[in-house]
KETOR-260084 format. One record per residue: residue number from 1; residue in three letters; z, y, x of N, C-alpha, C in turn. Coordinates in Angstrom, 1 decimal, padded with zeros to 4 digits. Layout:
! residues N
{r NUM; 'ala'; {Z; Y; X}; {Z; Y; X}; {Z; Y; X}} ...
This chain:
! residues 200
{r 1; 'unk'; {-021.1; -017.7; 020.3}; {-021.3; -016.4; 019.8}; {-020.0; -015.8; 019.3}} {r 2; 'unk'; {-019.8; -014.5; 020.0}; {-018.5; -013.6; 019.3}; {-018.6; -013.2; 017.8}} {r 3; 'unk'; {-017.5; -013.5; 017.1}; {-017.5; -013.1; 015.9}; {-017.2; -011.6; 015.6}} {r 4; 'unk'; {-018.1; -010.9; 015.3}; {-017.8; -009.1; 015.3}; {-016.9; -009.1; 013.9}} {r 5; 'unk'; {-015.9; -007.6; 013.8}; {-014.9; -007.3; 013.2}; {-015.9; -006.2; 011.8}} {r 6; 'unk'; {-015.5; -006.6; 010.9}; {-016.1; -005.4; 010.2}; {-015.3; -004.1; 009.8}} {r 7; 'unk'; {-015.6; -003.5; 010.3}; {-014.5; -002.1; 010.4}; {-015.0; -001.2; 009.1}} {r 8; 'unk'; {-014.3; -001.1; 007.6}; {-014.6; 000.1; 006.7}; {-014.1; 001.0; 007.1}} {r 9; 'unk'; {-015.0; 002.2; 007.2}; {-014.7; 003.4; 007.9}; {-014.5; 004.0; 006.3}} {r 10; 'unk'; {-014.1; 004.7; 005.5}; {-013.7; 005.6; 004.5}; {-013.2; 007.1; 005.1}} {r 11; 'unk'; {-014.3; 008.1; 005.2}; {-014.1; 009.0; 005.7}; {-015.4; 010.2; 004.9}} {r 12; 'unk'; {-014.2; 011.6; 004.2}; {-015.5; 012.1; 003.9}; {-016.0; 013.2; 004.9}} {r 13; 'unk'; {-016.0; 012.9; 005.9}; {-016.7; 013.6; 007.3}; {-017.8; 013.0; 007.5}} {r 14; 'unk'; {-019.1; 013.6; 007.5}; {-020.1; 012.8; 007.7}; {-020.3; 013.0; 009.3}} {r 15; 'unk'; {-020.0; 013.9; 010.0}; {-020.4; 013.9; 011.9}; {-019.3; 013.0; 012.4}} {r 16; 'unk'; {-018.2; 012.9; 011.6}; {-017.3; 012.3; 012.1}; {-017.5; 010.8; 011.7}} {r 17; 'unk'; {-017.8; 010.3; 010.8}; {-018.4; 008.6; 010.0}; {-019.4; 008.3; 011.6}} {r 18; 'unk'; {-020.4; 009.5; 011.7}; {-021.6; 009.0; 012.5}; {-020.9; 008.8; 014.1}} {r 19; 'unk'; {-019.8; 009.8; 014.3}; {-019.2; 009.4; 015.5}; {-018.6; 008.3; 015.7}} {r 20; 'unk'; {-017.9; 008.2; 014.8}; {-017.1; 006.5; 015.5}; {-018.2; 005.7; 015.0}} {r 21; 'unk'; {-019.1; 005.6; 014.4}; {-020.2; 004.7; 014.4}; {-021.2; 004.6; 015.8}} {r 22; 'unk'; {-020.9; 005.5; 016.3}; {-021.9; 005.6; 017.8}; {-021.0; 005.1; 018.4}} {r 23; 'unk'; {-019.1; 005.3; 018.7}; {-018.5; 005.2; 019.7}; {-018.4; 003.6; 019.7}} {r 24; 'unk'; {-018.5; 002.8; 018.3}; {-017.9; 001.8; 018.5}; {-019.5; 000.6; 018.4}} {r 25; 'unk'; {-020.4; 001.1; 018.7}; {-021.9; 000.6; 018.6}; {-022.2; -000.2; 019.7}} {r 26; 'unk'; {-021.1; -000.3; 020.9}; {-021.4; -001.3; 021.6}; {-020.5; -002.2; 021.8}} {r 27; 'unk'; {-019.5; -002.0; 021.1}; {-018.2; -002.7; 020.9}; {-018.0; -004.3; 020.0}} {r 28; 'unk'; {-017.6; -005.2; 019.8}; {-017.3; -006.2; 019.0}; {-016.7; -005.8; 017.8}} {r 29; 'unk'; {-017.0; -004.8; 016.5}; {-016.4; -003.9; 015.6}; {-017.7; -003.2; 015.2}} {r 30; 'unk'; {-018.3; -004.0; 014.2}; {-019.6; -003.7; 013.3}; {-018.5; -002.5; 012.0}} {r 31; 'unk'; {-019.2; -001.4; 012.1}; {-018.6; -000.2; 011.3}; {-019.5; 000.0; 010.3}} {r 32; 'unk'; {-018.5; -000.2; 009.0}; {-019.7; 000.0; 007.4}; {-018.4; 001.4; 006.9}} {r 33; 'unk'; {-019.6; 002.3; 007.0}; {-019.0; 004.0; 006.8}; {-019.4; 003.9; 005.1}} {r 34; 'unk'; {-018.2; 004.4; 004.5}; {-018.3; 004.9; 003.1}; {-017.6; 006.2; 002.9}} {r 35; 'unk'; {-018.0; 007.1; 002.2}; {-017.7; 008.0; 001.7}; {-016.3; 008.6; 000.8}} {r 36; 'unk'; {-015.9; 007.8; 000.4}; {-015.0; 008.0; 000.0}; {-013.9; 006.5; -001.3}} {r 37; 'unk'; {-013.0; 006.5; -001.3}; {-012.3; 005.4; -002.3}; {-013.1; 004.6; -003.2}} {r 38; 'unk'; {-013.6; 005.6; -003.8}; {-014.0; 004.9; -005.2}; {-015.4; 004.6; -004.7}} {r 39; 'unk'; {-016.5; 004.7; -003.6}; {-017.6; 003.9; -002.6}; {-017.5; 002.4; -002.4}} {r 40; 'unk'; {-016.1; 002.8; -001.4}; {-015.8; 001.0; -001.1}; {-014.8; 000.3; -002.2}} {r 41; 'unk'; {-014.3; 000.7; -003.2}; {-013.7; -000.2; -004.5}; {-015.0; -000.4; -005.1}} {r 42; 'unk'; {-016.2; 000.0; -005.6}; {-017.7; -000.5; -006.2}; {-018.0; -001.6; -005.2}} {r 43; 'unk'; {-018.3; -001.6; -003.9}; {-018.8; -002.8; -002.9}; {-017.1; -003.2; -002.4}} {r 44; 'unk'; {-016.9; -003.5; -003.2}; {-015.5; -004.4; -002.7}; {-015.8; -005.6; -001.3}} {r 45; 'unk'; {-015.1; -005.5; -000.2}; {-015.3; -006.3; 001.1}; {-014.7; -007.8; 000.7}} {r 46; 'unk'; {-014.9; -009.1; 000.8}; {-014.0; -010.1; 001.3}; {-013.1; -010.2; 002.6}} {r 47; 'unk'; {-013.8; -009.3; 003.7}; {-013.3; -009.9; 004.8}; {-013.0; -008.3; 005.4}} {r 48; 'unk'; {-012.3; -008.2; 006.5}; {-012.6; -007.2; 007.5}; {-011.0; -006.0; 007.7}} {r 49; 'unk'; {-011.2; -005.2; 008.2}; {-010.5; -003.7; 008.3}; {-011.0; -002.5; 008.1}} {r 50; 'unk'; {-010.0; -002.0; 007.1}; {-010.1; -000.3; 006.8}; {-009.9; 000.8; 007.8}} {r 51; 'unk'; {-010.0; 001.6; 008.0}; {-009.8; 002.8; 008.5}; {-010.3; 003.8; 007.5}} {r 52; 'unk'; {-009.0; 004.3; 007.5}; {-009.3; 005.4; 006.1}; {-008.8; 006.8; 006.0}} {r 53; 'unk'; {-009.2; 008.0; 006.4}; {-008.9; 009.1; 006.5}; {-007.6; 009.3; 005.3}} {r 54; 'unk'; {-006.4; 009.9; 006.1}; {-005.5; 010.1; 005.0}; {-005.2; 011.7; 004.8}} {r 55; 'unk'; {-006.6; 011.6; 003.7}; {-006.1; 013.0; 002.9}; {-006.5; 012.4; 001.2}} {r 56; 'unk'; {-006.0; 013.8; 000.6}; {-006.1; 013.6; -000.7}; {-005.9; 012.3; -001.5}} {r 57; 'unk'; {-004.7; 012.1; -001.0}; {-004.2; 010.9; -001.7}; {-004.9; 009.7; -001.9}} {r 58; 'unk'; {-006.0; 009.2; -000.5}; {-007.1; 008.2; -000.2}; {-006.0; 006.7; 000.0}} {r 59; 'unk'; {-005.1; 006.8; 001.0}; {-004.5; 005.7; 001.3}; {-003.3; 005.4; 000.0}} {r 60; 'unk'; {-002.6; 006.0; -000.8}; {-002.0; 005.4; -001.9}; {-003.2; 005.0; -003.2}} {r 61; 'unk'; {-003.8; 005.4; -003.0}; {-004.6; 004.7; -004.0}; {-005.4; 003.9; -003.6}} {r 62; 'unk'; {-005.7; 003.7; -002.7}; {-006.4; 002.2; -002.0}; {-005.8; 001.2; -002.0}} {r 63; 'unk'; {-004.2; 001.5; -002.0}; {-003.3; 000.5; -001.7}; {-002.8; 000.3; -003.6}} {r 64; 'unk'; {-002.7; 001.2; -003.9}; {-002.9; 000.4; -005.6}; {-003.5; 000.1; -006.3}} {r 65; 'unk'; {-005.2; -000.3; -005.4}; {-006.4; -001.0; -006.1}; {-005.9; -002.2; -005.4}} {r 66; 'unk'; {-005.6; -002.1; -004.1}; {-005.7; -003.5; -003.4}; {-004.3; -004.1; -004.6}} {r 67; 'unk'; {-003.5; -003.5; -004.4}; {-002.4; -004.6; -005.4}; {-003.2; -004.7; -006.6}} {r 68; 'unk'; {-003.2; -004.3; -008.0}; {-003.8; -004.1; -009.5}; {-004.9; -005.5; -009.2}} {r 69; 'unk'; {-005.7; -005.5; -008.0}; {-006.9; -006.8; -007.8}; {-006.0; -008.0; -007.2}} {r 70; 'unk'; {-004.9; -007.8; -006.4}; {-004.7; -008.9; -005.7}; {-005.7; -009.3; -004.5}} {r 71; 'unk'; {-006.5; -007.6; -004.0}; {-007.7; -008.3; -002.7}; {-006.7; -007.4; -001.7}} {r 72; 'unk'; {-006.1; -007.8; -001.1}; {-005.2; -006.6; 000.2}; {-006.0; -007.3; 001.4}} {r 73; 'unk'; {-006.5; -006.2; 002.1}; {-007.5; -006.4; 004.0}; {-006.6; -005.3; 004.2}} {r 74; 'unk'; {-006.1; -005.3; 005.6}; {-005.2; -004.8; 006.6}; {-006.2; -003.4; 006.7}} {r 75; 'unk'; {-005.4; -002.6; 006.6}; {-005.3; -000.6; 006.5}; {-004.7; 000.0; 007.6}} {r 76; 'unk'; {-005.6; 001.0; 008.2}; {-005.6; 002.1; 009.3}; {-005.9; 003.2; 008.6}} {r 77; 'unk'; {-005.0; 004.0; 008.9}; {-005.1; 005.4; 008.4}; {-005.4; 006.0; 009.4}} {r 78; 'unk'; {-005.8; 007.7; 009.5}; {-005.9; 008.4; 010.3}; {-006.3; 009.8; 009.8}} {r 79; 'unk'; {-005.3; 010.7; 010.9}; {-005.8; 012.3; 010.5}; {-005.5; 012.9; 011.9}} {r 80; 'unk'; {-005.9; 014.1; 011.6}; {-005.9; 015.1; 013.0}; {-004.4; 015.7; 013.1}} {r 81; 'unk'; {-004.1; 015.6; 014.5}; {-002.8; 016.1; 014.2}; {-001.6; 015.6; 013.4}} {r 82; 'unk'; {-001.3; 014.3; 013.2}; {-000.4; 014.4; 012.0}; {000.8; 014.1; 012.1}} {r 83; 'unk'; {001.3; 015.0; 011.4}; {003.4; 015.0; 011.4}; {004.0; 013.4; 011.5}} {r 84; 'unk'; {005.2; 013.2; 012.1}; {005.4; 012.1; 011.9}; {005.7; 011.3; 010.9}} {r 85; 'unk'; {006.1; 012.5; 009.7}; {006.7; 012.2; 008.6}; {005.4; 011.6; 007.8}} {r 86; 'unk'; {004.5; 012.0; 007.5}; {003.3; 011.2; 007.7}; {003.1; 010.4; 007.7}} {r 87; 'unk'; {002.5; 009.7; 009.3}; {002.6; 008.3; 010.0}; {003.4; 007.5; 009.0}} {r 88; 'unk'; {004.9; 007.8; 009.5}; {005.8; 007.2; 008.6}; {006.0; 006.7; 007.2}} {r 89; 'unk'; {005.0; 007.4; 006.4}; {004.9; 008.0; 005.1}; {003.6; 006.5; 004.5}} {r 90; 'unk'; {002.8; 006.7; 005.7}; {001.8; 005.5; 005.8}; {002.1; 004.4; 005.9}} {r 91; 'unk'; {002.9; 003.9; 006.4}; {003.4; 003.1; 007.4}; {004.1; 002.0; 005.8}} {r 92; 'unk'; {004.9; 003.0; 005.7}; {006.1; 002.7; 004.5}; {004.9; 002.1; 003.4}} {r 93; 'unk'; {004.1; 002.8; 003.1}; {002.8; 002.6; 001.8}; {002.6; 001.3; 002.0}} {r 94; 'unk'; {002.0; 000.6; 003.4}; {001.6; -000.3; 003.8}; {000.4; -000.6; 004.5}} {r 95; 'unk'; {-000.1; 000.7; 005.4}; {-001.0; 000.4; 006.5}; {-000.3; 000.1; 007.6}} {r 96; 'unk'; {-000.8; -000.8; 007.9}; {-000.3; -001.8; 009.3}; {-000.7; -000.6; 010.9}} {r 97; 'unk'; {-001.2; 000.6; 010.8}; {-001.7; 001.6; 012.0}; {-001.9; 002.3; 011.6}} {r 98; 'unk'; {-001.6; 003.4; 012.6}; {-001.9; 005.2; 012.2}; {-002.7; 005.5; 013.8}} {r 99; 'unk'; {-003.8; 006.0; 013.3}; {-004.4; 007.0; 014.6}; {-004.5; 008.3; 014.6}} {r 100; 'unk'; {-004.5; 009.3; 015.5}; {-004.2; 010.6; 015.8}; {-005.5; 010.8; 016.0}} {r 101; 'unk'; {-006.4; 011.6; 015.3}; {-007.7; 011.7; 015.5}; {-007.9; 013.3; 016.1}} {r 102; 'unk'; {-008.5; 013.2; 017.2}; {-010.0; 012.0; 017.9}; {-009.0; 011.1; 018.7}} {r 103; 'unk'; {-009.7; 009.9; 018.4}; {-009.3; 008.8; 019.2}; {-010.2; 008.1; 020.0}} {r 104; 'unk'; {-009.8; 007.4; 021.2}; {-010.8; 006.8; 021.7}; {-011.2; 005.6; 021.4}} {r 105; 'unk'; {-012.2; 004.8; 021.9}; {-013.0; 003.8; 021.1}; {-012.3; 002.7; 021.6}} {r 106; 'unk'; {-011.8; 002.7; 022.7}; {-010.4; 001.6; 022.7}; {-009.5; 001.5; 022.3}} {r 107; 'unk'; {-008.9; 002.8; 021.9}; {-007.7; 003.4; 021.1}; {-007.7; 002.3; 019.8}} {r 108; 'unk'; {-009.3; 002.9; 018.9}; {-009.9; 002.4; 017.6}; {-009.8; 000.5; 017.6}} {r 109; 'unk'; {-010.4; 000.1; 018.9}; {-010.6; -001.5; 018.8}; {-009.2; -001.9; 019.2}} {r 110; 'unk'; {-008.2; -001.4; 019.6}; {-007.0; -002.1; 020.1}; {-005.9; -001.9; 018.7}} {r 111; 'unk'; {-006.4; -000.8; 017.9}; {-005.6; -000.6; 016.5}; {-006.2; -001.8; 015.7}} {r 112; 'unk'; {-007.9; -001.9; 015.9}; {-008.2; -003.1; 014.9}; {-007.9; -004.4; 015.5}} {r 113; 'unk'; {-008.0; -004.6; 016.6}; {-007.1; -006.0; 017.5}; {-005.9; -006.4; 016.0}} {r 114; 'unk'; {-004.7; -005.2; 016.5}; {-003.4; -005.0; 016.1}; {-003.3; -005.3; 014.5}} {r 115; 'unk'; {-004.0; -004.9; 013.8}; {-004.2; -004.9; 012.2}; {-004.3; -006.3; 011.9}} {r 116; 'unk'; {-005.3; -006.6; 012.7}; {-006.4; -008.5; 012.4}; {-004.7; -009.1; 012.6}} {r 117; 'unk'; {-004.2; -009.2; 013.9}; {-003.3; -009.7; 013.9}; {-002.2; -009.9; 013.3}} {r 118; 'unk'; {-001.5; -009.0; 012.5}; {-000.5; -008.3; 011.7}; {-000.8; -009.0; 010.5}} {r 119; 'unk'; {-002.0; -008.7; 010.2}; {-002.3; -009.0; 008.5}; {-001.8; -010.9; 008.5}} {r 120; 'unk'; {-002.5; -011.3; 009.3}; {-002.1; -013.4; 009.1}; {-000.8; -012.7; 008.9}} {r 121; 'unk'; {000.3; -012.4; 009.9}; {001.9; -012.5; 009.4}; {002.0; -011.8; 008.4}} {r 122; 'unk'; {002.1; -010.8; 008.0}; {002.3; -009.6; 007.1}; {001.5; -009.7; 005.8}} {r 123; 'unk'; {000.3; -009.9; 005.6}; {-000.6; -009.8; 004.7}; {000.0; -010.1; 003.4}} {r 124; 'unk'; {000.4; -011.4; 002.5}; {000.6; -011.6; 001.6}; {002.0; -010.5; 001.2}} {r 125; 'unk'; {002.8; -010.3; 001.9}; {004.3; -009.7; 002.1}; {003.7; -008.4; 001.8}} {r 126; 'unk'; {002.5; -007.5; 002.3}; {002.0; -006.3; 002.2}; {001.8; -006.3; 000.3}} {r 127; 'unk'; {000.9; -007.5; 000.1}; {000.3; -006.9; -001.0}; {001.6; -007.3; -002.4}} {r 128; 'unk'; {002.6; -008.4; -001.9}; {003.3; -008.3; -002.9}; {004.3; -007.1; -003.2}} {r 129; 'unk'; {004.6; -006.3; -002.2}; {005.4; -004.8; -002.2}; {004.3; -004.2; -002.6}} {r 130; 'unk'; {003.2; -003.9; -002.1}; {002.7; -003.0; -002.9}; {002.1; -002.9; -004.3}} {r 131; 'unk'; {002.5; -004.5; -004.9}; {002.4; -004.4; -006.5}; {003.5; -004.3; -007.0}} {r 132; 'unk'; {004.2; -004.4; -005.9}; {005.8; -004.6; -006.8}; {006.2; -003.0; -006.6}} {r 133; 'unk'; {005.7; -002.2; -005.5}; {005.8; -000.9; -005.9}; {004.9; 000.0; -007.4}} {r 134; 'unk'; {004.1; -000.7; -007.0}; {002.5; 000.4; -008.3}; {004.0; -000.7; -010.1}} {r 135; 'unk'; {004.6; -001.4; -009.6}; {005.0; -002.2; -011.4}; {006.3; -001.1; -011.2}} {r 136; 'unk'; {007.1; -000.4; -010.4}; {008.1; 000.4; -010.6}; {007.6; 001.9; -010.5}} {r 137; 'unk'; {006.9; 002.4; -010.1}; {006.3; 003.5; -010.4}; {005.9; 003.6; -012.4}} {r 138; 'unk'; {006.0; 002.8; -012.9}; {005.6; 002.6; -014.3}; {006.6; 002.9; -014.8}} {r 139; 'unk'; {008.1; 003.0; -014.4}; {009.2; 002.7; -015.0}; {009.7; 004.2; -015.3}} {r 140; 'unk'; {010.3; 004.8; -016.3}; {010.8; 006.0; -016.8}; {012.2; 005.9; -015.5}} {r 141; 'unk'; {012.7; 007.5; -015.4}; {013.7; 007.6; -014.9}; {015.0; 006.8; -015.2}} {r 142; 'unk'; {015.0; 007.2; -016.3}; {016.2; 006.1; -017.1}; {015.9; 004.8; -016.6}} {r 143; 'unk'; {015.0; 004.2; -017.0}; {014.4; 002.5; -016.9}; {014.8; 002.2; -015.6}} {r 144; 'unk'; {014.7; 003.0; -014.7}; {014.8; 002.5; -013.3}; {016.3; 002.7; -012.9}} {r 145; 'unk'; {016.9; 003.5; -013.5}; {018.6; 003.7; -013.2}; {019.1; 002.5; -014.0}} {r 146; 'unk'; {018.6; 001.4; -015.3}; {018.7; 000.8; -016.1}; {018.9; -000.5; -014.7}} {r 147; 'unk'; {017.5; -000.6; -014.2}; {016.8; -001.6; -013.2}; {018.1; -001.6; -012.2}} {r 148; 'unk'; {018.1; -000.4; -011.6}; {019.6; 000.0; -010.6}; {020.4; -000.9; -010.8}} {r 149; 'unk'; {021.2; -000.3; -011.6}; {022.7; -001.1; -012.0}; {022.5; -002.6; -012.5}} {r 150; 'unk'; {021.2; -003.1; -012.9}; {021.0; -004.9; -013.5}; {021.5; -005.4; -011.7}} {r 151; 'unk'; {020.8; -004.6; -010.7}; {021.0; -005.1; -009.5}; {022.1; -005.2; -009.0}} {r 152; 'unk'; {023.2; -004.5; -009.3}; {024.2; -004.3; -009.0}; {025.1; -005.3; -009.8}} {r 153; 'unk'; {024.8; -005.9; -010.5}; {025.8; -006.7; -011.2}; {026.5; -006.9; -012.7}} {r 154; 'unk'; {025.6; -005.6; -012.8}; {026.4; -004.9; -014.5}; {026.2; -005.3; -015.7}} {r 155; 'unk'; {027.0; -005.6; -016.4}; {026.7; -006.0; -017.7}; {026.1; -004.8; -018.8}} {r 156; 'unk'; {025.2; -004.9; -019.8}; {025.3; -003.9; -020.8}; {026.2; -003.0; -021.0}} {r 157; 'unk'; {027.5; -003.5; -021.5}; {028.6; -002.4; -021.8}; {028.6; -001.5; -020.5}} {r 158; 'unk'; {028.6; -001.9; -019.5}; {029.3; -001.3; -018.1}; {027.9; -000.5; -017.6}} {r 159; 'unk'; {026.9; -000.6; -017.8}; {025.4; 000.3; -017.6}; {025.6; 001.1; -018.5}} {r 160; 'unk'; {026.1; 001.0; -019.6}; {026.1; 001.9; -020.9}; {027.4; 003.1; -020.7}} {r 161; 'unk'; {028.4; 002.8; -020.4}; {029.7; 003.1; -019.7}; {028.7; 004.3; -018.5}} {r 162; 'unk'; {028.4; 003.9; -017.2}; {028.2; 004.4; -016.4}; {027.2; 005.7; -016.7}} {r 163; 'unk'; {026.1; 005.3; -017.8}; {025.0; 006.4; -018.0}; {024.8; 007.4; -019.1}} {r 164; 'unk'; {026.4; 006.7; -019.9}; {027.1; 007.2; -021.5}; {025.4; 007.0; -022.4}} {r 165; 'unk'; {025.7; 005.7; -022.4}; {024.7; 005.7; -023.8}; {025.3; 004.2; -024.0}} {r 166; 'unk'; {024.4; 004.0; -025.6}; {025.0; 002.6; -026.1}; {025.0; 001.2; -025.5}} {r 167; 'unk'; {025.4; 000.0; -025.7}; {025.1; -001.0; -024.8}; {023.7; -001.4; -025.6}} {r 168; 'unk'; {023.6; -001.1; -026.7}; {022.1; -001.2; -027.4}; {020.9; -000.5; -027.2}} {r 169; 'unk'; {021.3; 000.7; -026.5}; {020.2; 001.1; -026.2}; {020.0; 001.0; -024.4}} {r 170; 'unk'; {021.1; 000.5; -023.7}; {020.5; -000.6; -022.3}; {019.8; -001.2; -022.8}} {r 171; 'unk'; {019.9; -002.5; -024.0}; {019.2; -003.4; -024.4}; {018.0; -003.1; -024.4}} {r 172; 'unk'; {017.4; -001.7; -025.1}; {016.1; -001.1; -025.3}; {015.5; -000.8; -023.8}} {r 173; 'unk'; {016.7; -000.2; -023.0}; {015.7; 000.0; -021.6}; {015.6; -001.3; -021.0}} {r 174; 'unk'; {016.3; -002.1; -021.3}; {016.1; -003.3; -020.4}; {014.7; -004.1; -020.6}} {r 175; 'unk'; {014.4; -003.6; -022.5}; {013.4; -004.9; -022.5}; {011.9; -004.1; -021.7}} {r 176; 'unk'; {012.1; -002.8; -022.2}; {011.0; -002.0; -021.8}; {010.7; -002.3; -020.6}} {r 177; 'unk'; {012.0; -002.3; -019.5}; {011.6; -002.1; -017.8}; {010.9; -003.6; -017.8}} {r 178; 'unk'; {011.3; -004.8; -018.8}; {010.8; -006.0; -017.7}; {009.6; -006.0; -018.5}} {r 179; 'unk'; {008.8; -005.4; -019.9}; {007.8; -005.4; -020.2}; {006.5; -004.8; -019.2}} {r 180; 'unk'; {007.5; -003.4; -018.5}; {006.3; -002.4; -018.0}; {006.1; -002.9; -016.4}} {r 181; 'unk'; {007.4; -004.0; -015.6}; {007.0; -004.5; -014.4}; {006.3; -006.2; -014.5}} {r 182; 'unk'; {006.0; -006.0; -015.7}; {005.8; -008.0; -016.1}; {006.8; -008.9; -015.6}} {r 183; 'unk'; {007.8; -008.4; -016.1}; {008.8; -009.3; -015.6}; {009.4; -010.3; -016.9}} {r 184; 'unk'; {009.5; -011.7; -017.2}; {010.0; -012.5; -018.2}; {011.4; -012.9; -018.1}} {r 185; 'unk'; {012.2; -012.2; -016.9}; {013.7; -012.3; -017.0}; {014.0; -011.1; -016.2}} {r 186; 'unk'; {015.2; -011.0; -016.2}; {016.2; -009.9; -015.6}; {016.1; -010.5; -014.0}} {r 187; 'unk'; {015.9; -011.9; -013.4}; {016.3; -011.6; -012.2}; {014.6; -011.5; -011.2}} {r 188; 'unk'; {013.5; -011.8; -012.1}; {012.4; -011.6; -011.8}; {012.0; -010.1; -011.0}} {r 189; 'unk'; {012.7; -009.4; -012.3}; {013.0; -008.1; -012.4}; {013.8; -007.4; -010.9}} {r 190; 'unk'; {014.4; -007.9; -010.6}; {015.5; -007.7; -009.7}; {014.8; -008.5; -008.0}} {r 191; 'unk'; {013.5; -009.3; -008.1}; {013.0; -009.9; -007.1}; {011.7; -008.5; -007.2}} {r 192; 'unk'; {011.2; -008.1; -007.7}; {009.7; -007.4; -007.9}; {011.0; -005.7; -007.4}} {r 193; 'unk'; {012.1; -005.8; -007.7}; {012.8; -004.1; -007.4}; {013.2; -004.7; -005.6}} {r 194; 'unk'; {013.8; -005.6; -005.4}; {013.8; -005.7; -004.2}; {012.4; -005.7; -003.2}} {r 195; 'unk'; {011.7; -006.2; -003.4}; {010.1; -006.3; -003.1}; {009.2; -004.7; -002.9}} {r 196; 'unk'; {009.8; -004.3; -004.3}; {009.3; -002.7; -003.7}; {010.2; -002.1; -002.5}} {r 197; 'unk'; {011.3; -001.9; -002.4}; {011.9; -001.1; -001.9}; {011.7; -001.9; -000.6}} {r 198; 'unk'; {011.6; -003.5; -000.1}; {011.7; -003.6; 001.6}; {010.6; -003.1; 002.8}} {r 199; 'unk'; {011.1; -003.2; 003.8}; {010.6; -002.4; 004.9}; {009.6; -003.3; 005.7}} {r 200; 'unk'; {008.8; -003.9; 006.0}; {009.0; -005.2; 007.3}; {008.6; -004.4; 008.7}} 
């Protein structure tokens, strides 16, 4: 027996939920349609792939529930028309596919092929950048120019020199930044800032 894919549809189109539910109804890609983020965060999945309409800010905050829990399943975005900068924009967040909607129903199972696949290599690497992004999003402007320069080599005095404030009150941003990324040293600190910013 083939093992069917379970595809979370998150889309608040309801003709459009029921369409790719028809197109992909004879396909190996069992489709459980929700309504919107906060639908499928209450019935949280173990297993499967997202497809998730990227508007209103649906795909960055899916991806900083998935980090905050530690549950990351491989993410397909999709919109009509969409700019590259976009795509791109997704891509960088940490969905593993972008579809240009309408797509076709091979289009759909060859992106969820690609995701299933992706996620074994990628998977753990996805969700640790994307915690290690949601822990530097917490950090004040300062704090993170603080973070900057720790990476770069700098001592107190010479962070304090560069941003004209005291080497005591680095001290103060320093403790704050590794309080607000849970970091219990400076080079933890410096693995969770590398982590957000890489690409794969």
């Amino acid at each position: 027996m083939v093992r069917r894919t379970t595809l979370y549809l998150i889309d608040s189109n309801l003709s459009r939920r029921a369409a790719i539910c028809h197109a992909l109804a004879a396909s190996e890609i069992y489709v459980a349609p929700f309504e919107d983020v906060a639908e499928i965060k209450a019935h949280w999945p173990s297993a499967g792939v997202i497809l998730i309409e990227d508007v209103a800010g649906y795909l960055p905050a899916l991806l900083a529930f998935m980090a905050e829990q530690n549950c990351w399943l491989p993410l397909i975005g999709f919109s009509e028309q969409p700019r590259t900068q976009r795509v791109v924009r997704a891509i960088l967040d940490g969905a593993l596919g972008y579809l240009d909607w309408p797509s076709a129903p091979a289009d759909i199972e060859q992106a969820v092929a690609s995701a299933e696949h992706d996620a074994e290599k990628l998977g753990s690497f996805r969700l640790r950048q994307a915690r290690a992004r949601s822990r530097m999003q917490r950090l004040t402007p300062r704090e993170q120019q603080v973070l900057s320069a720790i990476t770069e080599g700098l001592s107190n005095r010479e962070i304090g020199e560069r941003l004209e404030i005291s080497p005591r009150t680095v001290e103060i941003h320093r403790s704050n930044m590794l309080n607000k990324v849970g970091a219990d040293h400076t080079s933890e600190a410096i693995r969770i800032a590398i982590e957000a910013t890489l690409v794969a």
